[in-house]
C-alpha positions in Angstrom: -6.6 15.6 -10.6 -3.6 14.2 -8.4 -5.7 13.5 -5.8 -8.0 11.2 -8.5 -5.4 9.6 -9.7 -4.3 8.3 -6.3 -7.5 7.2 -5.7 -7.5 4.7 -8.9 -3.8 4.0 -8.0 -5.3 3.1 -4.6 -7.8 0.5 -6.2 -5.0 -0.9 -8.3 -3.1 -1.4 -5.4 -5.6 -3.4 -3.5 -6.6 -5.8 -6.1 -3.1 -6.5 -7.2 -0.8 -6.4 -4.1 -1.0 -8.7 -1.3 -2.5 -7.9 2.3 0.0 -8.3 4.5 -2.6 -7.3 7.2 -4.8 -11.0 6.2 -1.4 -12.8 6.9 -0.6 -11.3 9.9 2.7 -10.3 9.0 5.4 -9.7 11.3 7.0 -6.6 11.1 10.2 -7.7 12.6 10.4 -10.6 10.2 9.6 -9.0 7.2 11.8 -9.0 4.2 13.1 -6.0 2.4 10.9 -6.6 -0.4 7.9 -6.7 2.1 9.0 -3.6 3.7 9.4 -2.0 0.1 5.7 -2.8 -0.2 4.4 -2.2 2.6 5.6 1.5 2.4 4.3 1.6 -1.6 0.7 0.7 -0.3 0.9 3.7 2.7 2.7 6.3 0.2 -0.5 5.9 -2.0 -3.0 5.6 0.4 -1.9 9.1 2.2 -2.1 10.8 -1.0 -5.2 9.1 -2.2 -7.2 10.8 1.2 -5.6 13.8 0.4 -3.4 14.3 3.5 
């Protein structure tokens, strides 16, 4: 059930944030509100592979 709902959160994610990744992003320039997203989209994406 968690693990599900990860999955969708996942999906939502992808679709509705923006890929940082496609922009080639900067790490060391990134803002804090980058950074805050950037850890959002890996906090779902480990749960929604179920590690």
């Amino acid at each position: 059930m968690k693990q599900s709902f990860f999955k969708l959160l996942a999906q939502v994610n992808r679709f509705l944030l923006p890929s940082f990744s496609k922009k080639q992003l900067d790490l060391s320039k990134a803002s804090k509100f980058q950074m805050a997203l950037i850890g959002w989209r890996y906090f779902v994406t480990i749960r929604a592979l179920g590690q």
